[in-house]
KEDO-94037 format. One record per residue (C-alpha): residue number from 1; x, y, z; chain. Coordinates in pm, 1 decimal, always signed. Each point is the difference from the previous one (the first is absolute). Example, Ala and Ser with C-alpha at 12.3 -4.5 7.8 and 13.67 -1.06 7.14 Angstrom:
2
<1,<+1230.0,-450.0,+780.0>,"A">
<2,<+137.0,+344.0,-66.0>,"A">
This chain:
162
<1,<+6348.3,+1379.0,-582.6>,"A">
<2,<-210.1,-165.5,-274.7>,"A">
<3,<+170.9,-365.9,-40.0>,"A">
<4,<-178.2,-106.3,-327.1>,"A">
<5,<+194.7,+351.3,-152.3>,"A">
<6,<+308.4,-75.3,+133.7>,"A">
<7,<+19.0,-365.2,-77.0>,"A">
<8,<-193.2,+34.9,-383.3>,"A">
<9,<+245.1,-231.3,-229.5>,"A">
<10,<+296.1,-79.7,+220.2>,"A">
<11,<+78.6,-370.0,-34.0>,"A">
<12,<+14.3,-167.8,+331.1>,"A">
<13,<+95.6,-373.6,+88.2>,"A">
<14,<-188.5,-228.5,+235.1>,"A">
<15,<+110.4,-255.1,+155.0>,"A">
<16,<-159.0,-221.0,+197.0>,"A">
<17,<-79.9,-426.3,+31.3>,"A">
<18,<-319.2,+88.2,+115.8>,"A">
<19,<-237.2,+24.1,-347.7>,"A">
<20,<-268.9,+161.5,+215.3>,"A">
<21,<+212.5,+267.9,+91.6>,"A">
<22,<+148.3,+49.2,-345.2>,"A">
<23,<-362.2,+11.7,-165.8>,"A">
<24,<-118.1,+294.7,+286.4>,"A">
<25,<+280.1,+208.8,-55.2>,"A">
<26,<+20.4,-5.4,-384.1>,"A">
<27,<-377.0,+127.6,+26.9>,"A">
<28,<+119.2,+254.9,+264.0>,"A">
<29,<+245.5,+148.2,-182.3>,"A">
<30,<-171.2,-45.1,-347.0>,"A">
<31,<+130.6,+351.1,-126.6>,"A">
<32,<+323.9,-161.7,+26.1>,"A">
<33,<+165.1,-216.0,-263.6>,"A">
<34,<+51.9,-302.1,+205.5>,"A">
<35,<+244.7,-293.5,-34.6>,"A">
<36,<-54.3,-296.5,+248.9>,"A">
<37,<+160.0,-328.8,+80.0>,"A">
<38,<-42.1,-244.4,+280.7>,"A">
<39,<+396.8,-117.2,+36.0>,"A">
<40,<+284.4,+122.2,+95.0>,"A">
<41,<+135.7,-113.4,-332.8>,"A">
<42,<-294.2,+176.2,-199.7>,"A">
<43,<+38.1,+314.4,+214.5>,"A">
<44,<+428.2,-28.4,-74.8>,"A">
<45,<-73.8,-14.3,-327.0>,"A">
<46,<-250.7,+322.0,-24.0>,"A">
<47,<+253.9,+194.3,+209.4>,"A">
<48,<+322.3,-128.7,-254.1>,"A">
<49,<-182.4,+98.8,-325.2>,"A">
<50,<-222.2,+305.3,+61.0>,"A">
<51,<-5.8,+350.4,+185.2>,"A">
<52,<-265.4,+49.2,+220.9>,"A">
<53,<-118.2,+281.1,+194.9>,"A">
<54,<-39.4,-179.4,+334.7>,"A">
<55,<-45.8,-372.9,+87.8>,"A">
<56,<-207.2,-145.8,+261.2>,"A">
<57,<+164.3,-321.0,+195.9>,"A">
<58,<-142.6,-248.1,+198.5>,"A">
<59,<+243.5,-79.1,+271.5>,"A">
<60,<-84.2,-384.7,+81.1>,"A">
<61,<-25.8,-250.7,-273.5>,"A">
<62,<+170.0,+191.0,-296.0>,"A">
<63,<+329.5,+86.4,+173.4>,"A">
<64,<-85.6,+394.8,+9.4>,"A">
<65,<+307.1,+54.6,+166.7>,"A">
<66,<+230.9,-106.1,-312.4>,"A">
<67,<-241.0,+153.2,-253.9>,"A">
<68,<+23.4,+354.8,+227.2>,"A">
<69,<+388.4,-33.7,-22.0>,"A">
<70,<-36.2,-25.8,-401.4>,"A">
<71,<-220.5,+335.5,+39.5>,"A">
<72,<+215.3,+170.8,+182.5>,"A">
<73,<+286.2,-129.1,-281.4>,"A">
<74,<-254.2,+112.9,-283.2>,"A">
<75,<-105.6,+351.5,+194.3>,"A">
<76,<-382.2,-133.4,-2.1>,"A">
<77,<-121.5,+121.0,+362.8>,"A">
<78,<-212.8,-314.2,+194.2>,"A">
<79,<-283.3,-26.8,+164.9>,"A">
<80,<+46.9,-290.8,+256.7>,"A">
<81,<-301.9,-193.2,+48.3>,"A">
<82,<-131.7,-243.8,+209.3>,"A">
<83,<-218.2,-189.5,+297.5>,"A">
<84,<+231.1,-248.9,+112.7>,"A">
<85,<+291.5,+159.8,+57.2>,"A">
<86,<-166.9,+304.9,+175.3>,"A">
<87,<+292.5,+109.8,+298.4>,"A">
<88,<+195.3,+258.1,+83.1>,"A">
<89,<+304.9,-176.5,-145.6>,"A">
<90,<-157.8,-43.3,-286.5>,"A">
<91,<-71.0,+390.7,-15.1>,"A">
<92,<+359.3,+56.9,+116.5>,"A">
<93,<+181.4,-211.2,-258.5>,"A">
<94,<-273.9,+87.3,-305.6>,"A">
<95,<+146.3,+388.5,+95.5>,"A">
<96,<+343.5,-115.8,+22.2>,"A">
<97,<-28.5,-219.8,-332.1>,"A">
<98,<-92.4,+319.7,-181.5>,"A">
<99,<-390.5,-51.7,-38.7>,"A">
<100,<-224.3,+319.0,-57.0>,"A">
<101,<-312.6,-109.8,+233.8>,"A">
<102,<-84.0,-291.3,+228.3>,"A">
<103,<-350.0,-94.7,-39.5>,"A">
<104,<-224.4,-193.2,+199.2>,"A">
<105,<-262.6,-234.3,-186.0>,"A">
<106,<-232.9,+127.5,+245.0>,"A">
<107,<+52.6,+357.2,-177.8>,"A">
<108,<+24.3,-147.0,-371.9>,"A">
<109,<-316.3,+175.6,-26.7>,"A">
<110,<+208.8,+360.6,-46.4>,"A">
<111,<+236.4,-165.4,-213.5>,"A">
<112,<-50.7,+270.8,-264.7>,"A">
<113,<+59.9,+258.8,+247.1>,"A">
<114,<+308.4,-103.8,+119.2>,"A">
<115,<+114.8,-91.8,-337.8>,"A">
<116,<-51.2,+391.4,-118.3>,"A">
<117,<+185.3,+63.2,+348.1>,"A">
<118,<+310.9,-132.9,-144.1>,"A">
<119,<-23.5,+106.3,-351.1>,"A">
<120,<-79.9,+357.7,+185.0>,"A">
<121,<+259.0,+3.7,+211.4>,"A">
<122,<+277.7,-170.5,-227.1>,"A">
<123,<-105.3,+277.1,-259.7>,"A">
<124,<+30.0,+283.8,+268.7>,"A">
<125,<+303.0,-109.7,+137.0>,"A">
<126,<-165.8,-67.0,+363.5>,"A">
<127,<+10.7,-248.6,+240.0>,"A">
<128,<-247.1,-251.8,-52.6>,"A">
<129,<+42.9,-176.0,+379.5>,"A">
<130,<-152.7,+373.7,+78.1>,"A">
<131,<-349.4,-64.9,-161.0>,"A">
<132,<+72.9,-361.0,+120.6>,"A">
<133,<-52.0,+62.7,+343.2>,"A">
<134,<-266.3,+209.5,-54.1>,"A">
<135,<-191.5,-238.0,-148.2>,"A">
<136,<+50.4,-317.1,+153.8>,"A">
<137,<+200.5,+107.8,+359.9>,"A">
<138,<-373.9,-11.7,+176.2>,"A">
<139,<-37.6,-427.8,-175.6>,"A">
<140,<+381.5,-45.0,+149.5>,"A">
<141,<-127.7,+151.4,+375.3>,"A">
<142,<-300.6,-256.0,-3.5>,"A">
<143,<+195.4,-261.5,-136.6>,"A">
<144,<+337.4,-69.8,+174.3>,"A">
<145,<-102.4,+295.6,+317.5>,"A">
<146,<-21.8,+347.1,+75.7>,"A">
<147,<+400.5,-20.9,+48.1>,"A">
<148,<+114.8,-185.1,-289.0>,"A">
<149,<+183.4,+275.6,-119.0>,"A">
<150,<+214.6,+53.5,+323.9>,"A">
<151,<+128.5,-324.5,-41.0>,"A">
<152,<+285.8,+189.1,-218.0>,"A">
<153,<-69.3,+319.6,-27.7>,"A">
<154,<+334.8,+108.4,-147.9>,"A">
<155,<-127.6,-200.8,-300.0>,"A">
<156,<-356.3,+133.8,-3.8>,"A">
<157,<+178.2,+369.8,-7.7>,"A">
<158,<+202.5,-117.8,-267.4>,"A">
<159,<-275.4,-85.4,-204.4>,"A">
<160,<-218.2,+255.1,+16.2>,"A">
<161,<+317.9,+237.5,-100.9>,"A">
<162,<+132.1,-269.4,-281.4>,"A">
């Protein structure tokens, strides 16, 4: 898959407090339109009076959480993001709040790849957690262990089939 054809004018959000972050991924994903706050209340207010393709949310510091419940309310799929808040739970209840992708910091780097994994999937009517795993299972084995997954595996079956 060729990210830059698949993502070519879809308007994204960003949202992050970190302006660093913002500034890398607007340049990343330049063959997007782009929309980008810094606060919750700047990211509420994108979500309230525009459609967007996908949106990209920080977890820590802009209450992602809340802003991936208003996705899920406005049928925008999320991209949870983050470095702080890096944990299995936070995996768990990013799937569970209805977000599209978990993403590392570590991995922002393919940002544009799992971005057109989304759009890709949401367009083919497959299960993004699929291409998820894929992707970022072998990050997850060096991160929390080799048996992070057998933890709950009824869940991790669940996933991969949602």
């Amino acid at each position: 898959m060729e990210p830059e054809k698949v993502l070519k004018g879809k308007r994204i959000l960003i949202v992050d407090d970190e302006r660093d972050i913002l500034e890398f991924l607007i340049e990343l994903l330049d063959m997007c339109r782009i929309d980008s706050a810094s606060t919750f209340e700047e990211g509420k207010a994108f979500l309230e009076a525009n459609h967007y393709h996908a949106a990209i949310l920080d977890i820590m510091g802009v209450r992602g959480y809340e802003l991936l419940e208003i996705c899920r309310e406005k049928d925008v799929p999320a991209l949870m993001l983050t470095a702080h808040a890096l944990s299995k739970d936070n995996l768990k209840r990013s799937f569970e709040g209805g977000a599209s992708y978990y993403v590392p910091k570590e991995e922002i780097g393919k940002i544009d790849l799992f971005l057109a994994d989304v759009l890709d999937a949401r367009e083919r009517k497959k299960n993004v957690w699929a291409k998820w795993y894929e992707r970022l299972s072998g990050f997850c084995d060096r991160r929390f262990g080799p048996n992070w997954k057998d933890e709950d595996p009824g869940f991790w079956d669940h996933l991969l089939k949602y």
